[in-house]
Steps between C-alpha positions, in 0.01 A plus 500: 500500500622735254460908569615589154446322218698527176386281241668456144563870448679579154571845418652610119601797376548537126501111484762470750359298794632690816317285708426091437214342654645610881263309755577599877307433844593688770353490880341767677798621718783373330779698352609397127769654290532494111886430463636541098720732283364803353251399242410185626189586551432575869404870508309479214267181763481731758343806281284237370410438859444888582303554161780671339542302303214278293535166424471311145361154683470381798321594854580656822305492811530593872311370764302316282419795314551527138704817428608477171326765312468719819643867424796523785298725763233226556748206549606626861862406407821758623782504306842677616731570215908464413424964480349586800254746296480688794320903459788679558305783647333281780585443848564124546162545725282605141760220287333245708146641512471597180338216392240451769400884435439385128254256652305783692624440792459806814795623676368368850495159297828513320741648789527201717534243207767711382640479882478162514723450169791753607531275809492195299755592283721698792492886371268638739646860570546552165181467321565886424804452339496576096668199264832660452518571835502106566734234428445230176356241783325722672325609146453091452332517824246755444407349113473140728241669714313688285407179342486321818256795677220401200485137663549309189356111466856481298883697550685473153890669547653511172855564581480681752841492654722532151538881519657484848894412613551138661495601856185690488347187283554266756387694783158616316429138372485361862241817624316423192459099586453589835219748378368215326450259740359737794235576245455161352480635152511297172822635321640429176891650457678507185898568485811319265672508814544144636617598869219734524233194388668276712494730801144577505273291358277163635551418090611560213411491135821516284371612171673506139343596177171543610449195677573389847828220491483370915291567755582416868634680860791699447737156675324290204590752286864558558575116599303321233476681173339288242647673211834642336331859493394495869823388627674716286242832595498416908843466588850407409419136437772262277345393188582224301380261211656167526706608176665769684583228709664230273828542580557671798723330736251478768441186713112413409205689340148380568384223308180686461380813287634725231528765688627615861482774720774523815481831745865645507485494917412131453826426368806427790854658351818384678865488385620196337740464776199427762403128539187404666275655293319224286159531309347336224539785275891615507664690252877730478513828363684830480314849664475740216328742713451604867268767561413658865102502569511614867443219733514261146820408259392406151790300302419398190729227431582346137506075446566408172388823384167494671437809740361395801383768762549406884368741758680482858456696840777743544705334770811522619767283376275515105749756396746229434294463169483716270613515110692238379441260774463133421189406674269193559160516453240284708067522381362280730271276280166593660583868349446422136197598425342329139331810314334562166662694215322792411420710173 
């Protein structure tokens, strides 16, 4: 049964329609993220959510209750921004309980709830500590609980992660599905970072111009997109219209569709010298470009004057190819995926 409900919401300002009659369901418990470009849209859903936002049609409700035109302080939703907005002149202790002493809340009642969230989000010892003297995570941390301490029906994160450096994102995206989970809360993420959505989330709503293109898990997601913009936003998928494909020397092309999709780490890439390595789909071409990914070597290689991106583990012996290299390409058959052109 749905927790949140998100029927035909349409938001326009000055006659631009930011948001296009978005309908969402969402369990209680489960962990969504809002996965676009900047200006698709998904920020703009979750301030509608909060009540920062209003909304030109549409409804939202929660538990079965209708929040819609609820000012934000009576919808019992927490929302943890990309700025931490922390008081610079608190403690992390009086960050976090700021809120609940808004609420009238006593000392004697506030103290262990505030407690209770340092050791949830692993700063006990130093709840004294003043923002700059703590790190950008640990900042992250205390906006997470301060929101978190209030007991919200509903967690929205609206980028939460994009002011920090990679290492410190990945790290504080685990404690913060972790934190999730222990506590069973309803959480809706938004981020235009596809590794991030497909790291952390039960599903995920891939939005673009207002409206949501694919729903599904984050292994629907990234191994059956159902249209040129979603394989084009969540990875490094091939894409090709059959015209692209008149002409290219490659043995077979589905009989099927007008357009494919083919993950570059689906594709096998072996020197022409090999033998042995037979699919259906075979094709020669020259490496214009080998680039070093860590554990992964992307080539893209040229046939006919179509680029074609193959992703590789980094093993030994794959030095042997590199720029200039004639190369045969294998895509299994099963690996073309038929998709829809977009917009």
């Amino acid at each position: 049964m749905s927790f949140v409900h998100i029927q035909n919401v349409t938001k326009v300002y000055n006659k631009n329609k930011v948001l296009d009659q978005v309908s969402l369901s969402i369990s209680e418990g489960e962990f969504i993220t809002l996965l676009g470009p900047s200006g698709c849209g998904k920020s703009t859903l979750l301030r509608a959510i909060s009540g920062l936002n209003d909304i030109t049609e549409g409804s939202i409700t929660v538990g079965g209750k209708d929040i819609t035109n609820l000012p934000p302080k009576k919808r019992n939703v927490g929302m943890v921004f990309q700025s931490y907005a922390l008081f610079p002149n608190m403690t992390a202790f009086d960050n976090i309980a700021f809120g609940l002493k808004m609420d009238g809340l006593s000392k004697k009642e506030i103290e262990p709830m505030v407690n209770e969230m340092l050791d949830i989000i692993d700063l006990k010892g130093k709840e004294n500590r003043y923002p700059s003297q703590l790190s950008g995570g640990q900042q992250q941390r205390v906006a997470l609980a301060r929101a978190l301490v209030k007991k919200p029906t509903v967690l929205l994160l609206d980028e939460p992660l994009s002011a920090l450096d990679a290492k410190i994102r990945r790290s504080l995206r685990t404690q913060i599905r972790l934190i999730q989970k222990r506590l069973n809360m309803t959480t809706i993420f938004v981020t235009h970072d596809q590794e991030e959505a497909l790291t952390i989330s039960d599903r995920i709503f891939v939005m673009n111009h207002g409206t949501v293109e694919q729903v599904g898990t984050p292994l629907e997601i990234y191994t059956s997109p159902k249209t040129e913009y979603v394989a084009k936003f969540i990875g490094n998928y091939n894409v090709w219209s059959r015209d692209q494909l008149k002409g290219i020397p490659m043995n077979g092309v589905p009989s099927q569709g007008e357009m494919f999709a083919v993950r570059p780490e689906a594709i096998q890439l072996v020197s022409t010298e090999q033998a042995g390595h037979i699919g259906e789909y075979t094709a020669d071409g020259t490496i214009t470009m080998a680039t070093i990914l860590g554990n992964v070597m992307r080539f893209d290689v040229d046939v006919a004057g179509l680029n074609i991106r193959v992703d590789m583990l980094n093993e030994h012996g794959i030095g042997r190819l590199n720029t200039g290299s004639r190369v045969k390409l294998v895509i299994p058959s099963i690996e073309w995926k038929n998709i829809q052109k977009s917009d």
